[in-house]
C-alpha positions in Angstrom: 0.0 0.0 0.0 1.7 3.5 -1.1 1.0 6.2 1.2 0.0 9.1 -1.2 -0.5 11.6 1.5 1.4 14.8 1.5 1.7 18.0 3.6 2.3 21.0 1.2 2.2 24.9 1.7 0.5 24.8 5.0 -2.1 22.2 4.0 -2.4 18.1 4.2 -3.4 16.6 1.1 -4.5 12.9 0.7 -2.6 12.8 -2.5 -0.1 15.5 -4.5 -2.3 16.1 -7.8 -4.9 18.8 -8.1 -6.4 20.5 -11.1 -4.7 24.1 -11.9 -6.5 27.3 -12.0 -9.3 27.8 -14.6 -9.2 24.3 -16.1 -12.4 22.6 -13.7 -15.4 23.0 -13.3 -17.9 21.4 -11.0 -19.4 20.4 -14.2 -16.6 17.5 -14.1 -18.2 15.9 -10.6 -20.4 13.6 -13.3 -17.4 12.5 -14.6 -14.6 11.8 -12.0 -15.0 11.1 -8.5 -13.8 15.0 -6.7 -13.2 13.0 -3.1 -9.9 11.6 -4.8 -8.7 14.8 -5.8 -5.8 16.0 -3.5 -7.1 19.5 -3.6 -9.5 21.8 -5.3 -8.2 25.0 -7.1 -10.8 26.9 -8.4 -11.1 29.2 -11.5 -9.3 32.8 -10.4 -11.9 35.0 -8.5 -11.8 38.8 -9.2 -13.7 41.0 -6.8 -15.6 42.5 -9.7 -17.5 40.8 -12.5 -15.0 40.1 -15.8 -16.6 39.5 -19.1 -12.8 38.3 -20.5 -10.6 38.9 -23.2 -12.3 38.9 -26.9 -12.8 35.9 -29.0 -11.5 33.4 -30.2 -9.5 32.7 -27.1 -8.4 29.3 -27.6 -6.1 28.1 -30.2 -4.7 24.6 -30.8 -1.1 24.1 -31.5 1.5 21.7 -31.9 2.0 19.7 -28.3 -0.3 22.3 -26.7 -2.7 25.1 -26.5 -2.7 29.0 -27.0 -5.3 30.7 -24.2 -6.2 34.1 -24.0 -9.5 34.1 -21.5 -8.6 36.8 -20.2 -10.1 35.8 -16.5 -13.8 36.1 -16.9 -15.3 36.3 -13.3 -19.0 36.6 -11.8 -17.0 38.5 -8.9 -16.5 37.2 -5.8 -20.2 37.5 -4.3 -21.1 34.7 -6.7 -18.2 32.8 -5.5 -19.3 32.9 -1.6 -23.1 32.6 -2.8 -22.5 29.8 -5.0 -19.3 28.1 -6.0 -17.9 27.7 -2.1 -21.8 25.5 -1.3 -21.0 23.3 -3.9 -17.3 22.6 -3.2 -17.8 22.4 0.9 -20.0 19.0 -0.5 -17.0 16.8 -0.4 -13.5 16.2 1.0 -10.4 17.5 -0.6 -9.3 21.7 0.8 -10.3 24.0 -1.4 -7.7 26.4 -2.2 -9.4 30.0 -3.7 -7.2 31.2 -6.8 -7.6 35.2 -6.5 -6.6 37.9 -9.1 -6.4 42.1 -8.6 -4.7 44.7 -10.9 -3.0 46.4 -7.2 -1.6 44.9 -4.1 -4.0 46.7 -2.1 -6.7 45.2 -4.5 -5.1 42.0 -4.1 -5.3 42.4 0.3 -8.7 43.6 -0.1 -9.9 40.2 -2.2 -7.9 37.9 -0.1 -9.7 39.5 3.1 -13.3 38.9 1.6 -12.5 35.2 0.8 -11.0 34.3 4.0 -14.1 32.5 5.2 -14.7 29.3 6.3 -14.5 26.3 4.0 -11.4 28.3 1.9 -8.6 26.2 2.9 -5.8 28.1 1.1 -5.6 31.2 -1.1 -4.0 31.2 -4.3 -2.5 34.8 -5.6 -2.5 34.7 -9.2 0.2 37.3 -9.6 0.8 36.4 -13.0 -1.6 38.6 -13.8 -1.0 42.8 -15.1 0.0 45.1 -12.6 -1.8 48.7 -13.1 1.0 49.9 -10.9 3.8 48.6 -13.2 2.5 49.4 -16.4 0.4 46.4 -16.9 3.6 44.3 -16.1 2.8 41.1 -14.4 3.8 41.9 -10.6 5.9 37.9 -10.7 7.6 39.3 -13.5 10.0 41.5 -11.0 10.8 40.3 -7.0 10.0 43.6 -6.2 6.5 44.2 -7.1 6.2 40.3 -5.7 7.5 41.3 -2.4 5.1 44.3 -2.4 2.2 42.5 -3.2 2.6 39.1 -1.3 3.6 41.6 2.1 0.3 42.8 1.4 -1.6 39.7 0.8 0.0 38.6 4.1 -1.1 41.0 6.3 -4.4 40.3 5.1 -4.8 37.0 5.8 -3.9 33.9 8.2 -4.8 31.2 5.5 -2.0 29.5 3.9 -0.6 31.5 1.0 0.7 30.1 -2.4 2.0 32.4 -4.7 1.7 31.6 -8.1 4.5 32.6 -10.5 5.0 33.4 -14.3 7.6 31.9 -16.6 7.6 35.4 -18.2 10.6 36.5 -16.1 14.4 36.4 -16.7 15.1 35.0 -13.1 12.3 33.2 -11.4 14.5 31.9 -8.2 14.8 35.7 -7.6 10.9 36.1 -7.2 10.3 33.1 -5.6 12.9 34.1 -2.5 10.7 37.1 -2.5 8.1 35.7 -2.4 9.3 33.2 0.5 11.0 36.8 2.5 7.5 38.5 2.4 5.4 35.2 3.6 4.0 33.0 0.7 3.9 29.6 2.3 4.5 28.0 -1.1 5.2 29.1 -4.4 3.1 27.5 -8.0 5.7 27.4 -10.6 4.1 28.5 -12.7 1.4 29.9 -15.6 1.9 30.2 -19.1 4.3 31.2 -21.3 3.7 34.1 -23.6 3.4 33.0 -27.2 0.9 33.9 -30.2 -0.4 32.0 -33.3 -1.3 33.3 -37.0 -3.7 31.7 -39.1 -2.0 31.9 -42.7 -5.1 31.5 -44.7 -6.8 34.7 -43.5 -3.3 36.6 -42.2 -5.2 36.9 -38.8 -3.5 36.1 -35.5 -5.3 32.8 -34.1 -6.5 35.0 -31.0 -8.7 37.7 -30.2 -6.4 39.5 -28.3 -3.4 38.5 -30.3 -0.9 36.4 -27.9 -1.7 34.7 -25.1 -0.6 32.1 -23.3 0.7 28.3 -24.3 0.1 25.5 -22.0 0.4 21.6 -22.5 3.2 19.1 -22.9 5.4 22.2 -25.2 6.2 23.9 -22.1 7.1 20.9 -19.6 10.8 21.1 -19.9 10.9 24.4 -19.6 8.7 24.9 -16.3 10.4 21.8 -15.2 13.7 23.6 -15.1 11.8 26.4 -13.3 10.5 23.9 -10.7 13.9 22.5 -10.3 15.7 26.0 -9.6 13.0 27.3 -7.2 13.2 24.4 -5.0 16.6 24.8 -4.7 16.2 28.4 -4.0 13.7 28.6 -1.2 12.7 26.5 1.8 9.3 27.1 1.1 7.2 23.9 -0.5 6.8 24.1 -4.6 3.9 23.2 -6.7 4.6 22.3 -10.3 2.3 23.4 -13.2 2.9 23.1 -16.6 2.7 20.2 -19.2 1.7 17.0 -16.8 -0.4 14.4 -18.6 1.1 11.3 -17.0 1.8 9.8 -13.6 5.6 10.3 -14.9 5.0 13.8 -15.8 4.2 14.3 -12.4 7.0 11.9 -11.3 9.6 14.1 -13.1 8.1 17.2 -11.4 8.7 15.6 -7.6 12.2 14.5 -8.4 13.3 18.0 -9.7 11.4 19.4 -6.2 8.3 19.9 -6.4 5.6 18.9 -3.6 2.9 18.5 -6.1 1.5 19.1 -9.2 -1.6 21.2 -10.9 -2.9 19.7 -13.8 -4.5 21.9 -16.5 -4.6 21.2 -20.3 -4.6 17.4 -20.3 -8.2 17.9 -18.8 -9.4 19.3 -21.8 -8.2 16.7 -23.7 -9.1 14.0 -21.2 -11.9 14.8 -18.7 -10.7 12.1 -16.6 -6.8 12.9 -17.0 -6.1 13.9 -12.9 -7.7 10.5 -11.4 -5.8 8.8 -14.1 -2.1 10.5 -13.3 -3.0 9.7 -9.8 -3.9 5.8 -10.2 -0.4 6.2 -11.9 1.7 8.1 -10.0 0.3 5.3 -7.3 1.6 2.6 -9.8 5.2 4.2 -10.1 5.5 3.8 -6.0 4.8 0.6 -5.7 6.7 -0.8 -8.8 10.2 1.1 -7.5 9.5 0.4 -3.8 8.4 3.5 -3.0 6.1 3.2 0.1 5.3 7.2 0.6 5.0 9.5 -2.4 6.7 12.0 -0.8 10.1 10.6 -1.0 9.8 10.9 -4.5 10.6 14.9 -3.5 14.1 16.1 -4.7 15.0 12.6 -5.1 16.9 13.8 -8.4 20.3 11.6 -8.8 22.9 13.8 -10.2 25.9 11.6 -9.7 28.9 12.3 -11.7 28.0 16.1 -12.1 30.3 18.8 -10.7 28.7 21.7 -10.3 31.9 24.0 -11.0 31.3 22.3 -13.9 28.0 23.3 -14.6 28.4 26.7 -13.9 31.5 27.0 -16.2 29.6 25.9 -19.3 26.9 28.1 -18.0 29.2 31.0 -18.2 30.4 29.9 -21.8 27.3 29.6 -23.1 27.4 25.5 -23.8 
């Protein structure tokens, strides 16, 4: 019997897998069983309704998809009125994925969702900054360390932070994250791309780019994953291209305490009981009793890391 339980940014999970942000629906309870879901992240709560970014806002592409949504929200009244009954109905946390264009709109939101049956609060501060130009505050450590000092005086519920790939040096805004108190850092959204239809000359989205998800991006958010863990102290949650139990295996050994599973839901409804039933399998097969020791187990034997750096610095 594998023990799949884990304890993660402030929370205990029965298991390390858990849909990401805006890619469930409670639609999907007809379809999967939720009580083995690790955790609940819900689709990113603004404080004021969102009608989202202009069509079309989804675009296929080769190994994964081009999203520009845009965060369509019924605001976060409809959230307490509605969405928080329906979740409280069975047993895995529910961690509430927030969004704000400031830091003090960002404080203000997590305050009005800090209610009971909100296990954890997500910051989505991959999201424009009106305070930065419209720059995503994850982009810079500074504006993260404004923002999640904010969030954290607002708040005693666990905090996860989630990051953008969008910036040259992630580490750095994950320690910020960690000095200002995030008690775990999602790493991380999409990555900026764009599509163009050559038959019409259009781009392939509404609003022009977007953002790519799916297996494309795996080794590069992997790598991310892999240099926050070793940057912080604080637990890491990998998102970004997991559509396997060994996707998500790959994501524990490089440091991660678990995973968010988006796109391969929308290819397969039943995709996150699946990669758990697998990720169960992989334990058992290589003796692991506890899922958790899978964490940073990454064998690097034979690697100098003077070595590493010097090619670094050449450019190899």
């Amino acid at each position: 019997m594998v023990d799949l339980a884990v304890a993660v940014g402030g929370l205990s999970l029965s298991n390390p897998v858990m849909p990401a942000s805006g890619t469930f629906s409670d639609g999907l309870s007809r379809v999967i069983d939720f009580n083995r879901l690790g955790a609940f992240v819900i689709k990113t709560v603004t404080r004021e309704l969102r009608a989202g970014n202009p069509t079309p806002r989804v675009a296929e592409t080769a190994g994964g998809m081009l999203n520009s949504i845009g965060i369509p929200s019924k605001g976060v009244d409809h959230f307490l009125r509605e969405t928080l009954p329906f979740y409280r109905r069975f047993s895995p946390p529910l961690i509430a994925s927030i969004s704000a264009p400031t830091a003090d709109g960002f404080a203000a939101l997590a305050r009005e969702v800090d209610v009971p049956g909100v296990a954890a609060i997500e910051a989505n501060i991959s999201c424009p900054n009106l305070e930065e130009d419209g720059r995503a505050f994850a982009m810079s450590a500074q504006a993260t360390a404004g923002v999640v000092a904010r969030l954290r005086a607002a708040t005693g519920l666990p905090l996860w932070v989630k990051l953008t790939p969008n910036t040259g040096d992630i580490a750095d805004v994950a320690r910020a994250a960690e000095a200002n108190g995030a008690d775990a850092v999602v790493v991380a959204n999409t990555i900026l791309a764009m599509a163009i239809d050559v038959e019409t000359f259009r781009p392939r989205l509404g609003s022009v780019t977007g953002g790519l998800s799916g297996p494309a991006i795996k080794p590069v958010i992997l790598r991310q994953v892999y240099q926050c863990a070793r940057a912080v102290q604080i637990d890491v949650v990998g998102c970004g291209g997991i559509a396997s139990g060994s996707d998500a295996v790959e994501y524990l050994l490089a440091g991660a305490r678990a995973v968010q599973v988006g796109t391969a839901t929308f290819v397969h409804p039943t995709a996150l009981i699946r990669i758990i039933d697998e990720l169960e399998d992989f334990c058992r097969c290589r003796g692991f009793p506890r899922v958790s020791g899978l964490t940073g187990a990454l064998r690097r034997s034979g690697v100098d890391e003077t070595d590493i750096e010097w090619h670094r610095e050449a450019g190899e």
